[in-house]
C-alpha positions as CSV (number, residue, x, y, z in Angstrom):
1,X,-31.5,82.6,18.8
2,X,-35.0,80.8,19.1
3,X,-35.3,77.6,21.5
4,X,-35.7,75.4,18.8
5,X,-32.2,76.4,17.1
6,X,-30.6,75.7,20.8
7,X,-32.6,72.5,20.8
8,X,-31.4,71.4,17.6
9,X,-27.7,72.6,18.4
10,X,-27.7,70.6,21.7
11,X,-29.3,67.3,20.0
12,X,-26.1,67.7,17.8
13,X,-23.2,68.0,20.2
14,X,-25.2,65.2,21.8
15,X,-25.0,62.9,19.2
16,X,-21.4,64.2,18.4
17,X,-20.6,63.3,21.8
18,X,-22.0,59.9,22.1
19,X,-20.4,58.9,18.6
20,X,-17.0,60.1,20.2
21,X,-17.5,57.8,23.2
22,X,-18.1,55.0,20.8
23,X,-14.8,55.8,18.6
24,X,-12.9,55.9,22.3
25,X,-14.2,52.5,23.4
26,X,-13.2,50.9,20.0
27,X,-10.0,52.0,20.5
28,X,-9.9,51.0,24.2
29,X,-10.7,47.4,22.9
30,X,-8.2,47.5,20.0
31,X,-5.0,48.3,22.3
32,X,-6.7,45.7,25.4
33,X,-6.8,43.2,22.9
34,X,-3.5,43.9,21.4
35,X,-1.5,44.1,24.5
36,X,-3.3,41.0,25.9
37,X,-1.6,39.5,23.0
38,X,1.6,40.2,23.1
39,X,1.3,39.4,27.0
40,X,1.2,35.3,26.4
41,X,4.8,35.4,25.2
42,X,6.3,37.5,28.1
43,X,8.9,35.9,30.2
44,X,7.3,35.8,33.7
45,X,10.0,34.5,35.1
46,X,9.1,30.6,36.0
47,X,11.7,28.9,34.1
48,X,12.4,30.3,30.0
49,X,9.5,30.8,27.7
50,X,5.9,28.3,28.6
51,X,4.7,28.0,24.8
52,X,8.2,26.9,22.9
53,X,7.9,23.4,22.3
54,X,10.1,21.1,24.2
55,X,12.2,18.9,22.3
56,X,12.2,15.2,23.4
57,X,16.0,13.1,22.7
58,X,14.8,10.8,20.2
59,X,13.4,14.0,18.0
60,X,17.3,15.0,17.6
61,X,17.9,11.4,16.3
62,X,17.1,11.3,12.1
63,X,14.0,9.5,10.5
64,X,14.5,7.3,7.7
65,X,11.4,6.9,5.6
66,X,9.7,3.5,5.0
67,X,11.0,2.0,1.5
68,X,9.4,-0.3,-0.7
69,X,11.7,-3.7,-1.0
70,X,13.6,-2.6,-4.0
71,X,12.5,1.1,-4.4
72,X,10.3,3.1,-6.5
73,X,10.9,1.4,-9.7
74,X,10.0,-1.9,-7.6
75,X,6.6,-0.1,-6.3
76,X,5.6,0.7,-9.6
77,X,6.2,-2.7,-11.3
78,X,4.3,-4.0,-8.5
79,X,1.1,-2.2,-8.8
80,X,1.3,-2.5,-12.5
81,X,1.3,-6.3,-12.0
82,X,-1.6,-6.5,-9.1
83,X,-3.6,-3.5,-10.2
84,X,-6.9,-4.8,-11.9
85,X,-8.4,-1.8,-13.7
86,X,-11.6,-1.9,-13.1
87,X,-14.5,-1.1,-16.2
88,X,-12.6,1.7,-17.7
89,X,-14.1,4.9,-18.3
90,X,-12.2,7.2,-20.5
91,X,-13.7,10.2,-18.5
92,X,-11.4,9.2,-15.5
93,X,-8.1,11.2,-15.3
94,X,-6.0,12.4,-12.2
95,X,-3.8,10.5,-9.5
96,X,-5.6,8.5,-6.4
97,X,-3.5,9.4,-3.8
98,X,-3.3,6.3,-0.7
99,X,-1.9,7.2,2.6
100,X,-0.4,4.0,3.9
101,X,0.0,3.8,8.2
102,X,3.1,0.6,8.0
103,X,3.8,-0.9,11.5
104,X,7.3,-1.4,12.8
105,X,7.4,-4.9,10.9
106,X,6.9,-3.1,7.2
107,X,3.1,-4.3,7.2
108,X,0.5,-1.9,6.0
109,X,-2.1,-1.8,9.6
110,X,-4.0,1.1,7.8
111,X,-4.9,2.9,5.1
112,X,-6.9,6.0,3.5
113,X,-7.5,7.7,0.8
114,X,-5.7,11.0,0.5
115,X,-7.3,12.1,-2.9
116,X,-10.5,10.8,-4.5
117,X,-10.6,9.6,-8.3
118,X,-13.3,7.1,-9.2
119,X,-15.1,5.0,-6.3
120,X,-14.3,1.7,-8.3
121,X,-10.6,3.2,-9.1
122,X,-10.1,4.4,-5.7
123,X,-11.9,0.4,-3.9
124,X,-8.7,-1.5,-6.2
125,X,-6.0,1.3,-5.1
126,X,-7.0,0.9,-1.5
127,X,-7.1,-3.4,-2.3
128,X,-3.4,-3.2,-3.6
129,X,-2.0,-0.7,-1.3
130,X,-3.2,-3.1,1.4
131,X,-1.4,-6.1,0.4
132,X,1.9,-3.8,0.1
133,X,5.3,-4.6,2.1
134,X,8.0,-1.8,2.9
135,X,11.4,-1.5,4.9
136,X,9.9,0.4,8.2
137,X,10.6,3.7,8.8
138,X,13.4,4.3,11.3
139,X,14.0,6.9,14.0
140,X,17.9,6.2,14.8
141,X,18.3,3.1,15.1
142,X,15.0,2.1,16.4
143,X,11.8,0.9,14.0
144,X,9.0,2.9,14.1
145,X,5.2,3.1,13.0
146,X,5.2,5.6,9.8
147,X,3.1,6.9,6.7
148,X,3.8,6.4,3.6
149,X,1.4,7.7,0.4
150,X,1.5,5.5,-2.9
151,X,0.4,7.4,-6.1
152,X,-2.1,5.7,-8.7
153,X,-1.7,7.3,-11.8
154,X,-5.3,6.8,-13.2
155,X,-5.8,7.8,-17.4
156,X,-9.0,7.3,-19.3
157,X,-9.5,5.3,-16.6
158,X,-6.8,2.8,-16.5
159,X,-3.4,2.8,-14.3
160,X,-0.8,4.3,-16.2
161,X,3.0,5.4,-14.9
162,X,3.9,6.4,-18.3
163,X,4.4,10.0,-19.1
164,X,3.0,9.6,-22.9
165,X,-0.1,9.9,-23.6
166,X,-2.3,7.2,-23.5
167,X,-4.7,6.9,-27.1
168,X,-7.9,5.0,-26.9
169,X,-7.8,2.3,-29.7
């Protein structure tokens, strides 16, 4: 065999080596990381598991969601009344969707919009849900601050709860 054959051989178990060495570390950092994992739900002894989530009392007691003053028939009438559509486009279609924060008195303290229409459909859905009144929410027995989301149903650009479809004339 000449020197350059044993040259060339070497180079190769060289290079098979070192790509071995790199297949063994990858595999050292796969396990470390997947034991390291596993290690943050162990039980180490200091009182039941650290990372369940503690359950306060008043979490056991039921939530009653706020309620428009005479339900969801009431709602509707009532944005049907105070809902001024604005210059109707007949491009605009979908449902503006308002999420309502209502204090512990049933007034609306804040509101946002969830899902985005027109700007001029969406400034007059905001403008209504504002002026809204509900029956609080209620955790057991005691009134609490809630959300509530109120649903514009927006076709050809004009509020519309009914399920036909709505022709141009």
């Amino acid at each position: 065999m000449s020197v350059s054959k044993l040259c060339r051989i070497f180079d190769g178990q060289y290079e098979l080596i070192g790509l071995m060495n790199k297949i063994v570390l990858l595999f050292f950092i796969l396990f470390a990381v997947q034991f390291s994992a596993k290690a943050q739900f162990f039980d180490f002894g200091f009182g039941g598991n650290p990372f369940s989530q503690r359950i306060e009392p008043r979490d056991k007691e039921p939530f009653t969601a706020p309620q428009f003053k005479g339900g969801d028939d009431a709602l509707n009438r009532y944005i049907e009344k105070n809902f001024k559509n604005p210059s109707p486009s007949t491009e605009v279609y979908g449902k503006v969707v308002v999420a309502c924060i209502i204090n512990e008195k049933g007034k609306v303290i804040d509101t946002q919009i969830i899902r985005h229409v027109d700007t001029a459909v969406d400034e007059e859905a905001l403008r209504v849900a504002k002026k809204l009144r509900f029956k609080p929410g209620k955790q057991g027995k005691k009134k609490v601050k809630s959300r509530y989301d109120v649903i514009f149903p927006i076709k050809h650009g004009r509020l519309s709860f009914s399920t036909l479809e709505t022709i141009e004339v």
